[in-house]
C-alpha positions as CSV (number, residue, x, y, z in Angstrom):
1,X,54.1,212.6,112.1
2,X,51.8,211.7,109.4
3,X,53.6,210.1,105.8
4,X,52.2,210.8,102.7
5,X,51.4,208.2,99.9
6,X,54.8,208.9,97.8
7,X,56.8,208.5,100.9
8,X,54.7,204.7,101.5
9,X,55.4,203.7,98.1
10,X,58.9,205.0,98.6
11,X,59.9,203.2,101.4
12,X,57.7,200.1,99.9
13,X,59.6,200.0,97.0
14,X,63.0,200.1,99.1
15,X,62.2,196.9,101.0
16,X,61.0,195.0,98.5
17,X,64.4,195.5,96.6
18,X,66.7,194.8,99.3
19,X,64.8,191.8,100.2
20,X,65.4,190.8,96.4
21,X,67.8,188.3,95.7
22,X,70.9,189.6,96.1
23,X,72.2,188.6,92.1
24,X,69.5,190.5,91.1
25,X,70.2,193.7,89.2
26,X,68.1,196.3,90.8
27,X,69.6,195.0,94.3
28,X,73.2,195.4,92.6
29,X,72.5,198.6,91.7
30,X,70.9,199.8,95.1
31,X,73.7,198.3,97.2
32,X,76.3,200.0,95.1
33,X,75.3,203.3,95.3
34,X,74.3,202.2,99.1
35,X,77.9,201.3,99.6
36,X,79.6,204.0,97.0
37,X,77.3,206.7,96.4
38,X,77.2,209.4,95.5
39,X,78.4,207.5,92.6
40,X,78.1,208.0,88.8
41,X,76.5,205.7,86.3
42,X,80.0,204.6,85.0
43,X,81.7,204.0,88.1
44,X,78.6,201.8,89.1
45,X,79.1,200.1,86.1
46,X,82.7,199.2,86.8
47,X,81.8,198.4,90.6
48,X,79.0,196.4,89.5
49,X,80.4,194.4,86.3
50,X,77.3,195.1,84.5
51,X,76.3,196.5,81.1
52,X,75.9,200.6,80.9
53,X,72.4,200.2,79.6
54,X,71.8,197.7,82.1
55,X,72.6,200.2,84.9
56,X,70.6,203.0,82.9
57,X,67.3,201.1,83.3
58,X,67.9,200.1,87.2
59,X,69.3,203.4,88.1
60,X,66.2,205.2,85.9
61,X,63.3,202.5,87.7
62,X,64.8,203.1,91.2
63,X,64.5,206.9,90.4
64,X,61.4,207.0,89.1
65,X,60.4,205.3,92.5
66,X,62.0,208.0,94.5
67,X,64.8,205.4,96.2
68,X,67.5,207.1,94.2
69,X,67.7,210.7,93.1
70,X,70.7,212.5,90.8
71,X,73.0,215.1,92.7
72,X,76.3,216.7,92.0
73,X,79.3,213.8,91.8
74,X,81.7,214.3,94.1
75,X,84.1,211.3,92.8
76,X,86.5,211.8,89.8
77,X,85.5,212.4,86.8
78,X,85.2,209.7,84.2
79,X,88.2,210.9,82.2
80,X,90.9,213.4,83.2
81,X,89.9,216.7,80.8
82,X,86.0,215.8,81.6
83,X,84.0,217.6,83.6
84,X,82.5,215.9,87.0
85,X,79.5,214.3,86.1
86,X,76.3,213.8,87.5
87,X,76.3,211.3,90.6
88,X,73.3,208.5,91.8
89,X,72.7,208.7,95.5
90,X,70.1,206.9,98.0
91,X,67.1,209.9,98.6
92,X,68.4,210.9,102.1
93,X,65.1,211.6,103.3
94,X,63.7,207.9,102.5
95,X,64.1,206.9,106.3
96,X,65.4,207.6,109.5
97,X,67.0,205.9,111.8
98,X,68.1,206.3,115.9
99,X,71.0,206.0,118.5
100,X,70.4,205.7,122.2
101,X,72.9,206.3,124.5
102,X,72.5,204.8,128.2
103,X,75.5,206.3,130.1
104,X,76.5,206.6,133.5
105,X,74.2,209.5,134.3
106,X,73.4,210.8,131.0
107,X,71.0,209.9,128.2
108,X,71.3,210.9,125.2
109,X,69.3,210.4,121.9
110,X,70.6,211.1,118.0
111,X,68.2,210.7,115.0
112,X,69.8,211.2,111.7
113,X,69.0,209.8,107.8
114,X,70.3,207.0,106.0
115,X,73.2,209.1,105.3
116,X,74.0,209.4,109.2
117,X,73.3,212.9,109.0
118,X,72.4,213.9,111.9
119,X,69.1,216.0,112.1
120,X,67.6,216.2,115.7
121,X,69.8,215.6,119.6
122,X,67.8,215.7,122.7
123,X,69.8,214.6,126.2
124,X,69.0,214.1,130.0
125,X,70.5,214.0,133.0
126,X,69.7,210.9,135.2
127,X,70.6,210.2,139.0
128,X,73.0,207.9,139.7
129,X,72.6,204.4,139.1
130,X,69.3,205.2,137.5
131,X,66.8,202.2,137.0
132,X,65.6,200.5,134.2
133,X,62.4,201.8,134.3
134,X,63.5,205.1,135.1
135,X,66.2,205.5,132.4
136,X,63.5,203.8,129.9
137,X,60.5,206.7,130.8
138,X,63.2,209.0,130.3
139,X,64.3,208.0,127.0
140,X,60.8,207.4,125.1
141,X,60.1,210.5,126.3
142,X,63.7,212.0,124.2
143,X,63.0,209.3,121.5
144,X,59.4,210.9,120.8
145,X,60.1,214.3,121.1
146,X,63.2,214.1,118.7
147,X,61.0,212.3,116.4
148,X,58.5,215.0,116.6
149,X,61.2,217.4,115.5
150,X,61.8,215.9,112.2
151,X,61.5,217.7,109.7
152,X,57.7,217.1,107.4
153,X,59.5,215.6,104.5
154,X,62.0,213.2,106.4
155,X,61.2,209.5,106.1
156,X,60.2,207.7,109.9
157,X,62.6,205.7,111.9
158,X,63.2,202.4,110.6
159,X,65.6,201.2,113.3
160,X,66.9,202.0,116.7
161,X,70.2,201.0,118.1
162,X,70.7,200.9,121.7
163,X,73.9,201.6,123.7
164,X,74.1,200.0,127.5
165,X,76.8,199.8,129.8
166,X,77.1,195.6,130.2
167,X,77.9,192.5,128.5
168,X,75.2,191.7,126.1
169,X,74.2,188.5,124.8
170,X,73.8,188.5,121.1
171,X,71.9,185.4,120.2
172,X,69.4,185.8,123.2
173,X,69.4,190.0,122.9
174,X,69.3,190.7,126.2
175,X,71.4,192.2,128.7
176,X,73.5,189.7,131.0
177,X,74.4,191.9,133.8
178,X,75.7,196.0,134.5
179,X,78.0,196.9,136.9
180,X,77.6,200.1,136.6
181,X,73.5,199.8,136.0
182,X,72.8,197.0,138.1
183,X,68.8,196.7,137.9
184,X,69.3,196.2,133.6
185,X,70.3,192.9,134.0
186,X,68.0,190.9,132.0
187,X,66.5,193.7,129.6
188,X,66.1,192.6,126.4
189,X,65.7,194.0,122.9
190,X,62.3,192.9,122.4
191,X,61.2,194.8,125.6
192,X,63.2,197.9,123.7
193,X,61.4,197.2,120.8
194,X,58.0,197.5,122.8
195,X,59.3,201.1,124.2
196,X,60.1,202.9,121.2
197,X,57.7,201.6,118.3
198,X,60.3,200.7,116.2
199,X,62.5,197.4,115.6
200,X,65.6,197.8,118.2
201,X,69.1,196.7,118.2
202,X,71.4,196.1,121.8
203,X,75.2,196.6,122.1
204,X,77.6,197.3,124.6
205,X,78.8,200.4,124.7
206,X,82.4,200.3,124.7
207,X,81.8,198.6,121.4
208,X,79.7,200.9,120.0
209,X,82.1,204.0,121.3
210,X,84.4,202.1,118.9
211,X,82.0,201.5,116.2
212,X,81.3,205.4,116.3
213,X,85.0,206.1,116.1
214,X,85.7,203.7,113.1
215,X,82.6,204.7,111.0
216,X,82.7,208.3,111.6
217,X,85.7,209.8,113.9
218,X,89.1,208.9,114.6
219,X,89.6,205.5,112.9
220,X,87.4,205.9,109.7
221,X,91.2,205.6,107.8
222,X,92.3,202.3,109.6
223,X,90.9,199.0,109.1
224,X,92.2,197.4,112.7
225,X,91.9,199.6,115.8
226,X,91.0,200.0,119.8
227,X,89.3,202.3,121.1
228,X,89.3,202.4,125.3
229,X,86.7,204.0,126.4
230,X,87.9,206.0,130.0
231,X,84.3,206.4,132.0
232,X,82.4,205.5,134.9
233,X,84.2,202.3,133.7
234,X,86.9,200.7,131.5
235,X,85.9,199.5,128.6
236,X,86.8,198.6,125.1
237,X,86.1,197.6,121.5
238,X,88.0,196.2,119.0
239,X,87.8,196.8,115.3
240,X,89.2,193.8,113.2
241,X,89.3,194.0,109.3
242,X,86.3,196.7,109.4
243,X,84.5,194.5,111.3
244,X,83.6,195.2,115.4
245,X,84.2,192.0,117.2
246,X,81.4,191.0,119.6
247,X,81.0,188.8,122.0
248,X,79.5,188.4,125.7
249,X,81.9,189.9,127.8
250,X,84.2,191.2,125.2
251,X,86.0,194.3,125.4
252,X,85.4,194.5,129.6
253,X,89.2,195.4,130.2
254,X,87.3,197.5,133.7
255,X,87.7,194.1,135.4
256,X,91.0,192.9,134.6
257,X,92.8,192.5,138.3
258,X,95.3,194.9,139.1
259,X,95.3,194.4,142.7
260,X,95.0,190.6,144.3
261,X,94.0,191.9,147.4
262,X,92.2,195.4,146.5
263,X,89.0,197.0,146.7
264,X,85.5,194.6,146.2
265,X,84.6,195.6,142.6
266,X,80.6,196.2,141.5
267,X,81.1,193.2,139.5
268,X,81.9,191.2,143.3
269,X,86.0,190.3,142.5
270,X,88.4,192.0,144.4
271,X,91.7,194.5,142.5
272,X,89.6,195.0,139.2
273,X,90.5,197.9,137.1
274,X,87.7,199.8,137.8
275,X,88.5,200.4,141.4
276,X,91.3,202.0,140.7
277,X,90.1,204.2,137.4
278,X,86.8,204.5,136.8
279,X,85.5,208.1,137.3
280,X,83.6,207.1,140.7
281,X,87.4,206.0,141.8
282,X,88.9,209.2,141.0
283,X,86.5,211.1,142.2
284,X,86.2,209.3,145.3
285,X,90.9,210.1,145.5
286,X,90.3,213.4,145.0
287,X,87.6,214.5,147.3
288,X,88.8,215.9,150.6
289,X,86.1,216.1,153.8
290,X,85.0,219.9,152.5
291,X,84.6,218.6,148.7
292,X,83.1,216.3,146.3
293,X,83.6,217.7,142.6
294,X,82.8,216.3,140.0
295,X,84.2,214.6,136.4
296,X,84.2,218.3,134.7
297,X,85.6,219.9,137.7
298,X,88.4,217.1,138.0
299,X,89.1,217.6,134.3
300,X,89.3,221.2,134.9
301,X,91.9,220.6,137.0
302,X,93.6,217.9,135.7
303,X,94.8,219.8,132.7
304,X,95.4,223.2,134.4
305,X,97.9,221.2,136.5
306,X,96.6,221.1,139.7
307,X,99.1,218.6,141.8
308,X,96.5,215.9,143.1
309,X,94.4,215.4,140.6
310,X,96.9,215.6,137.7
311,X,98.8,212.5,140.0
312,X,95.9,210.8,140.5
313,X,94.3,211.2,136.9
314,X,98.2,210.2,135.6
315,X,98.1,207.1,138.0
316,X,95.0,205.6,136.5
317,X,95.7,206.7,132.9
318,X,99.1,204.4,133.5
319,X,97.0,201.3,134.7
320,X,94.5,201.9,131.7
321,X,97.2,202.2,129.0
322,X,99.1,198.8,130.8
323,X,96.0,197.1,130.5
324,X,95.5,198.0,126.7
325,X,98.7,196.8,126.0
326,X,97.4,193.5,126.9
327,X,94.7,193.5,124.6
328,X,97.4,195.4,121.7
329,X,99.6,192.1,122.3
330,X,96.8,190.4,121.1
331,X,95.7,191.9,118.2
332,X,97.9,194.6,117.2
333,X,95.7,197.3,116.1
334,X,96.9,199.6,113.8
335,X,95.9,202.5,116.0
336,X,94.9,203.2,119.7
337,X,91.3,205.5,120.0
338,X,90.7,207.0,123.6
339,X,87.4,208.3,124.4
340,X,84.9,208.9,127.7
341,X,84.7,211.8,129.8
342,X,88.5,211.5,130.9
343,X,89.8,211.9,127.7
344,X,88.7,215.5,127.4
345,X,91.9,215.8,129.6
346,X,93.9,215.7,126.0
347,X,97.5,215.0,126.5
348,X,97.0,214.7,131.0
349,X,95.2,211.9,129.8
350,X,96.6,210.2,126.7
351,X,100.9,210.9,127.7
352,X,100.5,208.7,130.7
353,X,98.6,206.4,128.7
354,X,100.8,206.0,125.9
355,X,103.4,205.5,127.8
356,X,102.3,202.2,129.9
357,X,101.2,201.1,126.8
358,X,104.4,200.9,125.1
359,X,106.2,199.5,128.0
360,X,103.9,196.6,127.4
361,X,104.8,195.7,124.3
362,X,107.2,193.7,123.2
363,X,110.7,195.7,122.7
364,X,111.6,195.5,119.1
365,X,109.1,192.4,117.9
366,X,105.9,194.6,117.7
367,X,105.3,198.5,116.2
368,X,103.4,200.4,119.1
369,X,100.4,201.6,117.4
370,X,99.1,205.5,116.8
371,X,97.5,206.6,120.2
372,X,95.2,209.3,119.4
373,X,92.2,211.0,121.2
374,X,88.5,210.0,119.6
375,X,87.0,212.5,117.4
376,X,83.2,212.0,118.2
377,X,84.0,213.7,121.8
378,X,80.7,212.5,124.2
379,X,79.0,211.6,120.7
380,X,81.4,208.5,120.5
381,X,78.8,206.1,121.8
382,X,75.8,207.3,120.1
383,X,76.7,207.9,116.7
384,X,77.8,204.0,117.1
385,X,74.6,203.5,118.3
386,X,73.4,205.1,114.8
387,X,75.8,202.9,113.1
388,X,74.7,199.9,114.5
389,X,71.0,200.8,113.7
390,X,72.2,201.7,109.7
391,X,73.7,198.3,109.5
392,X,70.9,196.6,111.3
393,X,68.2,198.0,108.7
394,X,70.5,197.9,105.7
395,X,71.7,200.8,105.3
396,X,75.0,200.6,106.1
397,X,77.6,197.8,104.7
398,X,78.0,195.6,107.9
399,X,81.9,196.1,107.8
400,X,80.9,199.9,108.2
């Protein structure tokens, strides 16, 4: 997709004021309505501490430059009797920006503008245990015909965020190792960066599903939360004070042991979690020597009430909510988010759940947090993918 000249000088002027220091008043101004907007020129004022004429001539500069544009204020008015004034918001179709979503057997792409609208979805199914190379081909394929799809006036991607199942390593970007994808081990962001064009960020997606869910679903209202993400594994993310915490290894609550002497894990220890309650374990319970269904068929049944697999569905939601209650003695989040393909079950799912996770608590020391079902559904992941890619190139605040 070609770009005109206005949208070059656009996105120029864009970058050159949010790599301006950040005391100086345009960058104030930006990052305000960034953070706040739509916003109107006298609630900027009192968010910014700056003079009314002084926000007039930024606001008017950055809007004569296309980086800002006027629309219809949807805060309060300035006084009670007044009518709702006109509100300053970043030009929506400035830039793009992309989430990627490596899942089990799925891949599935979102590109949306800098106000996380999203504007174009493509998704693919993959074979088990997919490769590398495979799941890559498949997603620069998605990646470019999504992009394709944009409409003329929208500005390019600027970032990509990238969702993988695996502990990641932050300061080297790279994948460390996949139980569930082995042959990613290794892959790094740069190699990422080479595939799709564009500048690329990595994060596990457990913390990402979480990251979705506290920017955009279930715990947009809460500043401290865990989501649990039920999948082809257990994992989870942990929102502290708006902030995801990160972190090799963090959030992989799949491989805490729940059986000294149980099954040989993909990870190589014996008894972890995932054994037990990942979706290739339940599926693996509920299968008989005539049939093999699969997760929508054993969520079919699960909440119609069939006997076997609502025991065996129950029986793992038990171990996954007594493993989050270790991680809620911890940190006591405010509220509990379940997401993954299991949680489509709804209350199957979340009762049993709940319920192990209170008997883990502490009797009459600690409040059990709200357990609620994500919001996002399947889109969990990759809309935390998108947030991760908005904060990465600016756009978002990096508390979310």
């Amino acid at each position: 997709m070609t770009r005109d000249a206005g949208y070059v000088r656009r996105m120029r002027t864009f970058v050159d004021v949010a790599g301006e220091d950040a005391s100086s008043t345009r960058h104030r101004v930006l990052a305000a309505v960034r953070d706040h907007g739509p916003i109107s020129r006298a609630d900027l004022a009192r968010r910014t501490g700056l003079a009314a004429s002084t926000i007039t001539s930024a606001a008017q500069s950055l809007a004569v430059e296309g980086v800002l544009h006027e629309v219809e204020d949807a805060g309060e008015p300035v006084s009670r009797t007044g009518p709702r004034g006109r509100g300053l918001s970043v030009d929506p179709a400035l830039a793009s920006v992309a989430g990627i979503d490596f899942g089990f057997r799925t891949v599935r792409v979102a590109v949306c503008d800098v106000h996380a609208r999203v504007l174009v979805t493509r998704e693919s199914r993959l074979a088990e245990r997919y490769s590398s190379e495979e799941g890559l081909s498949v997603a620069a394929q998605l990646y470019r015909s999504a992009v394709s799809a944009l409409p003329e006036e929208q500005g390019a991607v600027v970032t990509v965020g990238v969702a993988l199942p695996g502990p990641i390593d932050a300061v080297r970007r790279r994948v460390i190792g996949s139980a569930v994808l082995p042959g990613w081990s290794g892959t790094t962001a740069e190699e990422l960066t080479e595939t799709f064009g564009v500048d690329t960020v990595i994060e596990n997606d457990a913390n990402l599903a979480a990251l979705g869910e506290h920017v955009f679903g279930a715990g947009r209202d809460v500043a401290d939360s865990l989501t649990v993400k039920f999948h082809s594994g257990i994992g989870a993310g942990l929102i502290v004070r708006d902030r995801l915490v990160g972190g090799a290894g963090s959030g992989e609550i799949g491989h805490f042991a729940v059986a000294a002497e149980g099954q040989v894990c993909r990870c190589g220890k014996r008894g972890c979690l995932d054994t037990f309650a990942a979706i290739p374990a339940l599926l693996d319970a509920v299968s008989t020597d005539t049939e093999t269904p699969d997760v929508r068929s054993l969520v079919e049944r699960t909440v119609a009430g069939e006997p076997r697999a609502s025991r065996i569905v129950s029986d793992a939601a038990e171990l996954v909510g007594d493993a989050a209650s270790r991680a809620c003695l911890l940190f006591a989040p405010q509220r509990v988010i379940v997401v993954g393909a299991m949680a489509e079950a709804g209350d199957a799912v979340l009762e049993p759940f709940a319920r192990a996770l209170r008997r883990g608590l502490i009797p009459d020391t600690q409040s059990a947090p709200e357990i609620v079902r994500g919001a996002l559904a399947e889109r969990s992941t990759v809309m935390g993918a998108v947030a991760l890619a908005l904060t990465a190139s600016g756009w978002l605040p990096a508390g979310g």
